[in-house]
N, C-alpha and C positions, 0 to 999 in steps of 0.2 A: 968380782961380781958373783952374785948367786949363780948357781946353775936355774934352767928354766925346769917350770915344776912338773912338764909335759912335754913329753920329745916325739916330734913328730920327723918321722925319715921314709922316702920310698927308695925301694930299689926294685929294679921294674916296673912291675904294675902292682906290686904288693907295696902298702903304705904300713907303718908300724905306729901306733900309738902309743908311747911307753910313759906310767908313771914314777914320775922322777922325785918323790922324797922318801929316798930309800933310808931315811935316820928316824922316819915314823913310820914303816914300814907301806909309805904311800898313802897314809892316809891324808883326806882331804879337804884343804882349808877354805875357805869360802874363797878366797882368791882362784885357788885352784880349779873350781867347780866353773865360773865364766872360762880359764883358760881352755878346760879339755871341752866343753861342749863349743869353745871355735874350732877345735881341733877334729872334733868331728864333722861341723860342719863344711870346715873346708878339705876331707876329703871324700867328702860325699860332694863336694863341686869340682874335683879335681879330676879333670876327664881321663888321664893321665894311669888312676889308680882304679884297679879293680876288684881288688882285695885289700880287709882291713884289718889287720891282726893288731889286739889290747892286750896288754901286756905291762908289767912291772918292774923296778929297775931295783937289783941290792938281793933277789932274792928271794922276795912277795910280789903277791900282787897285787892288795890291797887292804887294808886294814878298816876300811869304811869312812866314814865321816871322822874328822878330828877334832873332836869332842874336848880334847883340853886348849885350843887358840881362842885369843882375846874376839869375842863376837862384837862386841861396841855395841851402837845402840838399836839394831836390824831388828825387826817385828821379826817373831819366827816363820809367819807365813811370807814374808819376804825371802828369804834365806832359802825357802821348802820350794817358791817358784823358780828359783835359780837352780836347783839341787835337780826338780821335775822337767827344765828344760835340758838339762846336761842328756837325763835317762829318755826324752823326745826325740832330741837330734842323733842317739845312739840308735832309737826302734825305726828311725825313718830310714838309713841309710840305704839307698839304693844300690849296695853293694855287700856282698858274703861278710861278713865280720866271725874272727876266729878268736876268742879267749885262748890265752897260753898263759896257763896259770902255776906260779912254783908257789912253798909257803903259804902265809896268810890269805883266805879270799873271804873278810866278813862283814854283814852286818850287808851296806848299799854297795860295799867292794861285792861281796860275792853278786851282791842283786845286776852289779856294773856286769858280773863274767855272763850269769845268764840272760842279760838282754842282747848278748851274743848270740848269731846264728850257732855257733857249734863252742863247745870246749874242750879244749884239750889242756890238763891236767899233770903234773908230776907226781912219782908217787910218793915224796913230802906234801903235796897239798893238804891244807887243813881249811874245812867252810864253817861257817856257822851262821845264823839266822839272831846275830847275837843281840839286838836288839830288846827284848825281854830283861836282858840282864842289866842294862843301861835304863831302866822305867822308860821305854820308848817303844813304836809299834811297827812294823816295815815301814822303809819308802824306799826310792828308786825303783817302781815300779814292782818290788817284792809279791803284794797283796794280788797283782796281776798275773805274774810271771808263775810263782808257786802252784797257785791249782792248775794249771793247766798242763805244767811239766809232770805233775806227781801227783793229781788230783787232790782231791779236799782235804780229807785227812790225814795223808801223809804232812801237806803242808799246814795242817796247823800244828800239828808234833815237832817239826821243824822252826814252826815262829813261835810258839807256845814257851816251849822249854828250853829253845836256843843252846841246845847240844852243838856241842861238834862232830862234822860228822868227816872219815877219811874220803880219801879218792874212791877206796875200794867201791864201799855204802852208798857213795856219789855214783857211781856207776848202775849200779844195780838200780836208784831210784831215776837214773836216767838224766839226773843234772849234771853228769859231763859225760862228754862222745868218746872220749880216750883216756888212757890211763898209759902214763910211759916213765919208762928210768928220768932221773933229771938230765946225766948223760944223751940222751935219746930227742929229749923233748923239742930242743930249737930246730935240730935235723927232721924231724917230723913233722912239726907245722910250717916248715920252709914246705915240706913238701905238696902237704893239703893245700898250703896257700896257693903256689904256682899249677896245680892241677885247677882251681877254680881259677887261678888269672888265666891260664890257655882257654878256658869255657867261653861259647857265646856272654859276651857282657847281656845285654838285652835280657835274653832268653830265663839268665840266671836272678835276673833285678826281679822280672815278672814273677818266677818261680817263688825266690822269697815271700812277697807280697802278698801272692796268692796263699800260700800258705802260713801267714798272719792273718791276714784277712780272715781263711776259711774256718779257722778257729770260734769264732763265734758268727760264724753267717751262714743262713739258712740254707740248704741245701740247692734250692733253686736258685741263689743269688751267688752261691760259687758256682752254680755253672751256667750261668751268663758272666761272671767274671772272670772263668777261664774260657769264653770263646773271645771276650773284648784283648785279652794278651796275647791271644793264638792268630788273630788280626793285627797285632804288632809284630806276633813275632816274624811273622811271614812277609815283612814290609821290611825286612832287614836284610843286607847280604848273607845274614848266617844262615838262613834257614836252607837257602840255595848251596851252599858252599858245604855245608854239613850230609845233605844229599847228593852232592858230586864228591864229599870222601869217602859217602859209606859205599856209592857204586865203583867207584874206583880203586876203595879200598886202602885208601891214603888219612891221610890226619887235614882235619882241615885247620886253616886259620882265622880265626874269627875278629873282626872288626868292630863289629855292633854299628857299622855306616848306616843309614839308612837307603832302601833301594828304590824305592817310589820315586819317578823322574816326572 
């Protein structure tokens, strides 16, 4: 039998998402495209996991849409709602999501790495915005993602001309958080991973959101939407438990129970 084309594994509380057709360097078939967005959906319902690390299997981490499989007779806006829920249930996750990225990240692959809270990159990564060069225009949320990461004109130099760009360039324009030997790089997002699985869950879901949200929301409505969290978060054991380690001076362990009886 085939291998499955998305490999979902936890260990701990850290779950791994891994693209699995590393003989197209992960790029992604319409089949594939329903598989991985159940794959996100079900560890964003997995109480289980609190960290979500995407990732690539062979090498790469993703080559984009795979633009040479048989499409049959699919409307392309059909295809494009499937493609737009994968890159939904990725922006919803009420959980950290870490890109670990080696090799290829282009085209909706790279748009997949940065709908990720954080990336962490090898220094073989190679990105590009490659679209332009296929008569095609962003999606997976690209059109979104880009000005806001690296403002407007960076990002249209980027979708325009669909350069390649290294880790290094990547860094400096802020579209990824790390930059590490390929040696280095599993040992280091194992470690970012399990520093946010020890964190309050709760505390860290609101954090993300808030910081989604605040991005286009006017200054008074992030701050009624960070007192509406700061009301959650204070309904939870961690808030309590985090204030008896800082006076005690100990580590706390965090639950995300809820403390309201």
């Amino acid at each position: 039998m085939d291998e499955p084309s998305v490999l979902v594994s936890r260990q701990g509380a850290v779950s791994t998402v891994t693209l699995n057709r590393p003989h197209r360097k992960n790029a992604i078939d319409v089949a594939m495209w329903a598989v991985l967005r159940d794959a996100f959906r079900a560890v964003a319902d997995d109480s289980g996991t609190r960290v979500v690390v995407v990732t690539g299997a062979g090498g790469d981490f993703c080559a984009g849409a795979d633009l040479g499989e048989d499409r049959g007779g699919a409307h392309p806006l059909e295809r494009m709602r499937l493609v737009n829920s994968v890159a939904l249930a990725l922006h919803e996750l009420p959980k950290p999501s870490i890109a670990k990225v080696e090799g290829v990240a282009v085209g909706a692959g790279w748009n997949l790495a940065l709908g990720c809270d954080l990336v962490a990159c090898s220094t073989g990564a190679r990105f590009s915005q490659i679209f332009a060069r296929r008569g095609l225009s962003p999606d997976f949320g690209g059109s979104w993602l880009l000005p806001r990461l690296v403002g407007l004109q960076q990002a249209k130099r980027l979708a325009l001309l669909a350069d390649f760009v290294g880790p290094e360039q990547a860094l400096e324009l802020g579209l990824v958080t790390w930059v590490r030997e390929p040696g280095e790089l599993d040992e280091f997002v194992a470690g970012i991973a399990k520093q946010l699985a020890d964190g309050p869950p709760v505390a860290l879901a609101q954090t993300k959101a808030l910081l989604t949200e605040g991005a286009t929301a006017a200054f008074p409505d992030a701050l009624r939407n960070e007192a509406r969290a700061q009301t959650v978060n204070f309904a939870t054991e961690d808030t309590a438990a985090a204030f008896e380690a800082f006076l005690s001076k100990t580590t706390a362990e965090y639950t995300g129970r809820w403390a309201v009886r």
